[in-house]
C-alpha positions in Angstrom: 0.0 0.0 0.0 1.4 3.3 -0.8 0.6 5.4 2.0 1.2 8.7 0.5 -2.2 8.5 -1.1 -4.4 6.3 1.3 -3.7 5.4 5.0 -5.2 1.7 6.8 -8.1 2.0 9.2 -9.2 -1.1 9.9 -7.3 -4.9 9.3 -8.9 -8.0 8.3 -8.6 -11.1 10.4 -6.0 -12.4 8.5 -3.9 -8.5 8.8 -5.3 -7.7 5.1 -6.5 -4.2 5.1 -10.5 -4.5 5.7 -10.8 -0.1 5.9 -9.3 2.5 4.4 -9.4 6.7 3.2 -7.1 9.2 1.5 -5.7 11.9 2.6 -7.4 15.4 2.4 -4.9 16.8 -0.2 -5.0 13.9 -2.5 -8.7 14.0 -3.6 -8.6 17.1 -6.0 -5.7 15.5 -7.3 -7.3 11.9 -8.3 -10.4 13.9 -9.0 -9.1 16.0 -11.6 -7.0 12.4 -13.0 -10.2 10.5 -13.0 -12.0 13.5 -15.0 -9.4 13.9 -17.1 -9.1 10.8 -18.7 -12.9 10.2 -18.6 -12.8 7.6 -15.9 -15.4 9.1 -14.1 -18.3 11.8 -14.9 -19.6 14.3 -11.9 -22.8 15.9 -12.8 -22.9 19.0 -10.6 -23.0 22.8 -10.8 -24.9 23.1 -14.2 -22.5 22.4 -16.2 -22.3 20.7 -19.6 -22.6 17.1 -19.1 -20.6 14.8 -21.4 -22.2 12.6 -23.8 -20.8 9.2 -22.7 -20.8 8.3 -19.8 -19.2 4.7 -18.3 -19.9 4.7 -14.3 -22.3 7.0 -12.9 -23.1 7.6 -9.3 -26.2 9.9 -8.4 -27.6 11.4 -5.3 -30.7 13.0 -4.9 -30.5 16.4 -6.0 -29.0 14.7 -9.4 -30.3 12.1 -9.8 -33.8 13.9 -10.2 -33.3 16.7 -12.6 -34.6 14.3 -16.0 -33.2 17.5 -17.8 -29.9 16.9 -17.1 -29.8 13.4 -18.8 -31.2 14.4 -21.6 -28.2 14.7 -24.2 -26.6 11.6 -22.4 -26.3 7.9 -23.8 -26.8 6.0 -20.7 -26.3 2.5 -23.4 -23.1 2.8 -22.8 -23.1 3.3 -19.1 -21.2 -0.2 -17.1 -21.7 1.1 -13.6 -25.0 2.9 -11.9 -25.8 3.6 -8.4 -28.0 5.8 -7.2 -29.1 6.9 -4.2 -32.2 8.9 -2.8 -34.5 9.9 -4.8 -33.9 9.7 -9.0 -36.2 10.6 -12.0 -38.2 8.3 -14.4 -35.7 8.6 -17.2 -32.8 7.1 -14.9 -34.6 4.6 -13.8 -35.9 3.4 -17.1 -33.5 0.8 -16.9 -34.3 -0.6 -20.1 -31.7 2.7 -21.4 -28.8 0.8 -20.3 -27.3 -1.6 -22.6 -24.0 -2.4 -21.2 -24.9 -2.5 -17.8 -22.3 -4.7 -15.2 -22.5 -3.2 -11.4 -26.7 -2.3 -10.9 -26.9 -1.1 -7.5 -30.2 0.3 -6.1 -30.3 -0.4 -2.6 -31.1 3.1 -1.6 -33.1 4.3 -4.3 -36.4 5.4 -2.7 -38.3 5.4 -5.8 -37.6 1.9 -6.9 -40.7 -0.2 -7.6 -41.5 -3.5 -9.2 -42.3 -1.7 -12.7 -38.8 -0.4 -12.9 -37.1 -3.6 -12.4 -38.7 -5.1 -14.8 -35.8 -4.4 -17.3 -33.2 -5.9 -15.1 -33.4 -9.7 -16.6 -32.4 -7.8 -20.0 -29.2 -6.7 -18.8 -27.4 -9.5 -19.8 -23.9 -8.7 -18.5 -24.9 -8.1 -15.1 -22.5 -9.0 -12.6 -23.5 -7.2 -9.2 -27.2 -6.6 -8.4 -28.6 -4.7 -5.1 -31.9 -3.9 -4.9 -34.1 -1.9 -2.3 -37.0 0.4 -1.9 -40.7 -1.0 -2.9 -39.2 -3.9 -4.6 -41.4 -7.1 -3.8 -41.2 -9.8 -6.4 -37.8 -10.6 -8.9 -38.7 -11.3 -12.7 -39.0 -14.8 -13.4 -36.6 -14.4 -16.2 -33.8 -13.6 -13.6 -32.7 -16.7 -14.7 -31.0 -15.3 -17.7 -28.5 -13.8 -15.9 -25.8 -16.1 -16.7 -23.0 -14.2 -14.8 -24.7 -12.7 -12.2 -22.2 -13.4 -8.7 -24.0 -11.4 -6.1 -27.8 -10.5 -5.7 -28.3 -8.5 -2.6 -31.8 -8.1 -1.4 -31.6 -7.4 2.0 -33.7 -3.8 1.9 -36.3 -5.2 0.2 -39.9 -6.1 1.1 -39.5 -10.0 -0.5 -41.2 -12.0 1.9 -40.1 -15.6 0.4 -38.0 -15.7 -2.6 -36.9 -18.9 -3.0 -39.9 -20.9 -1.9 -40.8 -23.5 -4.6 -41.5 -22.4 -8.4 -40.1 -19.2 -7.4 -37.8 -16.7 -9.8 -34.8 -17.2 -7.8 -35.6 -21.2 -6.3 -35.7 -21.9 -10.0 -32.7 -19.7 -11.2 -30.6 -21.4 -8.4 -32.0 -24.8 -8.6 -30.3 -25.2 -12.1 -26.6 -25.5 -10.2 -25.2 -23.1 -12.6 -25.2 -20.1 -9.8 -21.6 -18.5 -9.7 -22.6 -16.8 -6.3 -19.9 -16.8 -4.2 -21.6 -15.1 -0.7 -24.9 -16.6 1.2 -25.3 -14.1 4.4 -27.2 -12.8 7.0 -30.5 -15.1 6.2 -32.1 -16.2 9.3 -33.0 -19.9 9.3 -36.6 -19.4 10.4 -37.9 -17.2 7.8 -35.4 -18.3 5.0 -35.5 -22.0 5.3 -35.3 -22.5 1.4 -32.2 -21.6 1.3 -30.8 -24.3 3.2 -32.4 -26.8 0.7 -30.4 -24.7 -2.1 -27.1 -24.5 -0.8 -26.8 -27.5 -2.5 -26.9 -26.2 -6.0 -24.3 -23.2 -5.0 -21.2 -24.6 -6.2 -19.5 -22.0 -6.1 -20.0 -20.8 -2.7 -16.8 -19.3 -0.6 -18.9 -17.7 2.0 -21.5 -18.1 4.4 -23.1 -16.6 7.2 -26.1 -17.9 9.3 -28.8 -16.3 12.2 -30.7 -19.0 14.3 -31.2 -18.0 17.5 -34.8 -18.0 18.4 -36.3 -21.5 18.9 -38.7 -21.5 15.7 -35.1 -21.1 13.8 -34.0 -24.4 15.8 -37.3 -26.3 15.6 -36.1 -28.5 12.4 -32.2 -28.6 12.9 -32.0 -31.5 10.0 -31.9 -29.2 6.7 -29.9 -27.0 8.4 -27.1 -29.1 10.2 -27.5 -31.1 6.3 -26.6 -27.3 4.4 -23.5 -26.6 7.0 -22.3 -29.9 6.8 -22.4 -30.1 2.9 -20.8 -27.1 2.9 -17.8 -27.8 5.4 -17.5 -31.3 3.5 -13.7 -31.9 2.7 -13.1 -33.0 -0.9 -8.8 -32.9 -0.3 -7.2 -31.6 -3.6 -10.9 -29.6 -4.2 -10.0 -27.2 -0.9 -7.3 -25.1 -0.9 -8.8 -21.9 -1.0 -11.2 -19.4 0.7 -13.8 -21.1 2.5 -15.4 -19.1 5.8 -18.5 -19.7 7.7 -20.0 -17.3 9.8 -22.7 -19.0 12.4 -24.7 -16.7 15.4 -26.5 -18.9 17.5 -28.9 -19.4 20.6 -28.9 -22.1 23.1 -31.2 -24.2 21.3 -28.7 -24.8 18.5 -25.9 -26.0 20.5 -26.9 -29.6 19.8 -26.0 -29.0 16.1 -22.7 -28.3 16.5 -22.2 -30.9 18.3 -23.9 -32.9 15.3 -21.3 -31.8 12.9 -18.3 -34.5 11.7 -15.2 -34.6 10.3 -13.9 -34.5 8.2 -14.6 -31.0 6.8 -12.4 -27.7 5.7 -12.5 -24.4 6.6 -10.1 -21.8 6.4 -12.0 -18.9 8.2 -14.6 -20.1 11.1 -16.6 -17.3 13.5 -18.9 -18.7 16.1 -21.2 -16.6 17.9 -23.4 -17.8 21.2 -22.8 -19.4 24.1 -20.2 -21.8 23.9 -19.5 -24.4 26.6 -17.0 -26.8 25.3 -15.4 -26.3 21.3 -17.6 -28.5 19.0 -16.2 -31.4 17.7 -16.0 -30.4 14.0 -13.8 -27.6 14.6 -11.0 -29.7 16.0 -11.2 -31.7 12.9 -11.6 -28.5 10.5 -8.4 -28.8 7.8 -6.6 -25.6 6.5 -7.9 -23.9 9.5 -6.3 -20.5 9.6 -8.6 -18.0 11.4 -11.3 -18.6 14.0 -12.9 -16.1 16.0 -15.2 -17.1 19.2 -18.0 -14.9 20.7 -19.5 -16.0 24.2 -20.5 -15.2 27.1 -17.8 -16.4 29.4 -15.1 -19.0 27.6 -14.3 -21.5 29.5 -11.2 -23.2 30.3 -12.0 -26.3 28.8 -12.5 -24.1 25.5 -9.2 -22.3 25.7 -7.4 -25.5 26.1 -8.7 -27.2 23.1 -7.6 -24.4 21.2 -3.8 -24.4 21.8 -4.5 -28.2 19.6 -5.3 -26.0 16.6 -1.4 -26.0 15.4 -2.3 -24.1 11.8 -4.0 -21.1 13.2 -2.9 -17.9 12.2 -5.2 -15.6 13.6 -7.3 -16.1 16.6 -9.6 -13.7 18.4 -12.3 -14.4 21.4 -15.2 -12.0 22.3 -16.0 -12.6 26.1 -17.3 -11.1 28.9 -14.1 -13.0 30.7 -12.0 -16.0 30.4 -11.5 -18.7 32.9 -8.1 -19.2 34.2 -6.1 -20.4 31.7 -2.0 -20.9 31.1 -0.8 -20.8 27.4 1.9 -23.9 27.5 5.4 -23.7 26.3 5.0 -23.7 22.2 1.1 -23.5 22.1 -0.3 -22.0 19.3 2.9 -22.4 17.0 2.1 -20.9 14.4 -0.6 -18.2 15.5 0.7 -14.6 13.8 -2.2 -12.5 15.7 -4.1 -12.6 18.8 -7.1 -10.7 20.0 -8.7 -11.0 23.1 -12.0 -8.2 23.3 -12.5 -8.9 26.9 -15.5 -7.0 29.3 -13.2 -8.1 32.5 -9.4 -7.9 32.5 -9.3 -12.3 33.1 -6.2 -12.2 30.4 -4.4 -15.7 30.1 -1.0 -16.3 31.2 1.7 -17.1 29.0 4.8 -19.3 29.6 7.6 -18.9 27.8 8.1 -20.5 25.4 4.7 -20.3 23.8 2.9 -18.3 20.7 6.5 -18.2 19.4 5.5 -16.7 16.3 3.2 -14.2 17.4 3.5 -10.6 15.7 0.6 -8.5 16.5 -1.4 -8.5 19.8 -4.6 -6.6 20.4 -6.1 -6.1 24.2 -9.5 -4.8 23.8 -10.2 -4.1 27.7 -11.6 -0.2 28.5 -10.6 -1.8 32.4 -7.5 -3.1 31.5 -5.2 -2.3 34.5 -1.1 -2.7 33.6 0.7 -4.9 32.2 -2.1 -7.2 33.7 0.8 -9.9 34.3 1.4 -10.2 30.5 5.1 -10.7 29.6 5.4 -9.6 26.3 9.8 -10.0 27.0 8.4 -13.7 26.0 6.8 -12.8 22.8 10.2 -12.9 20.8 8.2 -11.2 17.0 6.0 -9.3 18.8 5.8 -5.8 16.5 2.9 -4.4 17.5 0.0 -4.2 20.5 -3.1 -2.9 19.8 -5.0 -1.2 23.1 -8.8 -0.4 23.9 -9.0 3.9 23.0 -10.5 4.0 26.5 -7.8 2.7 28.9 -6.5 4.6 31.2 -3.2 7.2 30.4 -1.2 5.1 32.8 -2.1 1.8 31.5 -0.9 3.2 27.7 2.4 4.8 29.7 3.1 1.2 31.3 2.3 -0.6 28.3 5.0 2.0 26.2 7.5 1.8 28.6 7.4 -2.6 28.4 7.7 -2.2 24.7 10.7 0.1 24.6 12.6 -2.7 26.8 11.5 -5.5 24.0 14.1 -6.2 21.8 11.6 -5.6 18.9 10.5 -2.4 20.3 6.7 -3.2 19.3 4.6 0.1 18.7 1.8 0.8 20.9 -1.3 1.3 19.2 -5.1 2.4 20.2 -7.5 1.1 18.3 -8.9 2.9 15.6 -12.7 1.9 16.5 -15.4 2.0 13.2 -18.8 2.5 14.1 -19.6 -0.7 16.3 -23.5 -0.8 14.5 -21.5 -0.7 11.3 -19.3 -3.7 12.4 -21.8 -5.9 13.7 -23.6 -5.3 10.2 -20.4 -6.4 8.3 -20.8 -9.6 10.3 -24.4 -11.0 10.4 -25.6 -9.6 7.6 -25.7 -10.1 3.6 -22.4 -9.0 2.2 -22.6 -6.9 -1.3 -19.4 -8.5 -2.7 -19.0 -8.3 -6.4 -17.5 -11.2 -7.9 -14.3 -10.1 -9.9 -12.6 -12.9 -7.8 -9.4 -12.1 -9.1 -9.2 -8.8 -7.5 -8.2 -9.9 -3.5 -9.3 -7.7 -1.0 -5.3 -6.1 -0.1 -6.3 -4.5 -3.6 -6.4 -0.8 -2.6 -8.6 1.3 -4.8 -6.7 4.7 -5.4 -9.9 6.3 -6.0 -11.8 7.3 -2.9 -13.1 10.3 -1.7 -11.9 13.0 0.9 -11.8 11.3 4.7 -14.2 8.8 3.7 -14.1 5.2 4.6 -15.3 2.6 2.2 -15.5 -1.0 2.7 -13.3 -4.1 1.3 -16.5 -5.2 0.1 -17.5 -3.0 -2.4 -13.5 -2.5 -3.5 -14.3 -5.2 -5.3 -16.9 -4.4 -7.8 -14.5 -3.2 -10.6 -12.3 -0.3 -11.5 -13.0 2.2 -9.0 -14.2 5.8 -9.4 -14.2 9.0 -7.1 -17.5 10.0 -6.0 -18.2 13.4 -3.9 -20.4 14.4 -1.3 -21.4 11.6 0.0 -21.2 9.4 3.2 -19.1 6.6 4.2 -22.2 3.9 3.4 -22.9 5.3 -0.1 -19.0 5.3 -1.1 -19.1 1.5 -0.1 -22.3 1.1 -2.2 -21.3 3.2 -5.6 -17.6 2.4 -6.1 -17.3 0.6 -9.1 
């Protein structure tokens, strides 16, 4: 990352960059770049808008002036988001011709006669929809490379109940969606029957906590474990599951077998022992734990996880627990988000590899008996913004006696609503797979954040006045 132009806000589990903004004096720059050679088009001011036109972003005020679009071929348009309210001539999607990133999540005047169009658009890759919507064109089916269809802001009630648009597009096994998230398992049961057919899946994320979610555990422990299912040579990739569970589900975990692959696995409930499944898991490289209070027993079966490279628990406190001589032997990052200062001890000898370590305590009190003089790569320890000036002193002073001299960090905190969002719902992630998400888009605006997610639509584009949720929606 070159970090003259953008600077990191937020990692990734596995230390990729997951957040990031420019700095103030570099946006006229790219904007006048982007302009220039006709990468993007701002319409604004009452100026004379250019004929052609490849990615446009609208918002409101834009977007509803039908005058302004009159002397523009939107055929040629590849990219269109729009946001607030927008006139009947830019939403007359039957305009746009060439058509790849369609993203009208927060379009307030989107109905089901405008979307109509959409099965026409035949080289449609990324689809949001939003507003009024309530049923999807039957013919949805004829979008042959369509990778992500996010519907989360609409009013569908069922869409994949049988003989419907999208049971029948999916049913077919040609889907080349990649992410299934945030569906809760009592209101979206038809998807765990179609799971199945998504052969192409890389990602998924599951809700069931209330009991009606875990009334009928078979199609759903059947979907996770056809998912996890380890075909050898077939998995060496990106595979992450994402489950948020109640009580009533911990009987399915503990229905799960081996053996199965994952490299990314988050579980969120109340956890009293580790489920079998995940001490089988292959290729295992992150895990992150959210519970209540994790117990001992827990903790210990972790240190068998010998591939881990990234581990973080989310708990109110830990047990007592003493991280052995060479324990987690090849764990690269730790991060314990703790409610009570109960921090682990660690022996010498163990987490030998460990680089970065992140202490999300507001109560956190010292050194807290951690001997980082132990941790012989430790580069960097992350601290909770809200301990105490003494605590960051003690913590600075330890580090400048470490060989390494680690920097002493506090965290840079996104919006917490923002982050639980990221996590249990649908993800909008476009599906040019070959773009990884350490690619850094140089086009974003002034101090705005935009998320990893949307990076990876397509070329990016800057795109003023607007707030840190549109630039993660519109950047194509």
């Amino acid at each position: 990352m070159d970090r003259n132009i953008i600077e990191p806000i937020n990692l990734s589990n596995n230390d990729n960059v997951k957040t990031c903004q420019t700095y103030g004096m570099m946006r006229e720059f790219i904007l006048h770049m982007s302009i220039s050679q006709n990468f993007v088009t701002l319409f604004c001011n009452d100026k004379i808008e250019p004929k052609y036109v490849r990615r446009l972003s609208l918002h409101d005020s834009s977007a509803t002036d039908a005058d302004s679009f009159n002397n523009v071929d939107l055929s040629l348009v590849r990219s269109l988001a729009i946001f607030g309210k927008a006139s009947q001539t830019v939403l007359d999607l039957s305009k746009y011709h060439l058509l790849r990133v369609l993203d009208l999540e927060k379009c307030e005047e989107l109905k089901d006669d405008h979307v109509k169009d959409i099965c026409n658009l035949l080289l449609l890759k990324y689809l949001s929809l939003g507003g009024g919507v309530t049923t999807i064109p039957r013919d949805i089916v004829k979008l042959k490379h369509l990778v992500s269809l996010d519907v989360r802001r609409t009013k569908l009630t069922d869409i994949v109940k049988p003989k419907s648009e999208v049971h029948e597009f999916l049913s077919k096994g040609k889907s080349n969606l990649e992410t299934l998230a945030g569906f809760v398992t009592d209101r979206s049961g038809g998807f765990l029957h179609l799971m199945g057919y998504m052969n192409k899946l890389s990602k998924v994320k599951i809700l069931c906590e209330s009991p009606a979610g875990c009334a009928d555990q078979t199609d759903l422990k059947e979907a996770i474990q056809q998912f996890i299912e380890d075909e050898k040579q077939a998995n060496v990739g990106s595979r992450s599951l994402s489950l948020h569970f109640g009580k009533c589900c911990e009987g399915l975990l503990n229905s799960l077998k081996g053996p199965c692959y994952l490299s990314s696995l988050k579980l969120h409930g109340d956890l009293v022992a580790l489920p079998q499944f995940v001490v089988s898991l292959r290729g295992l490289r992150e895990l992150c734990l959210s519970s209540t209070r994790l117990t001992a027993g827990v903790l210990e079966a972790l240190s068998n996880l010998s591939y881990l490279q990234y581990l973080k628990l989310v708990a109110h406190d830990l047990e007592k627990f003493v991280v052995r001589d060479q324990a987690f032997c090849r764990l690269l990052r730790l991060s314990l988000e703790l409610q009570c200062p109960t921090f682990p001890t660690i022996e010498e000898g163990a987490l030998p590899f460990l680089v970065t370590l992140q202490l999300l305590c507001k109560d956190l009190h010292g050194l807290s008996d951690l001997k980082i003089e132990y941790l012989k790569h430790l580069k960097e320890v992350t601290l909770d913004p809200r301990v105490t000036p003494t605590t960051r002193g003690t913590w600075e002073k330890a580090a400048r006696k470490h060989p390494n001299r680690p920097k002493v960090l506090l965290l840079k905190s996104v919006d917490a609503a923002q982050s639980e969002l990221a996590d249990y719902t649908i993800a909008s992630e476009p599906a040019e797979s070959a773009i990884q998400e350490t690619s850094i888009p140089a086009l974003l605006n002034q101090g705005l954040v935009a998320s990893s997610s949307a990076m990876r639509k397509q070329s990016t584009s800057v795109l003023s006045n607007m707030g840190p949720s549109e630039v993660s929606s519109a950047l194509t």
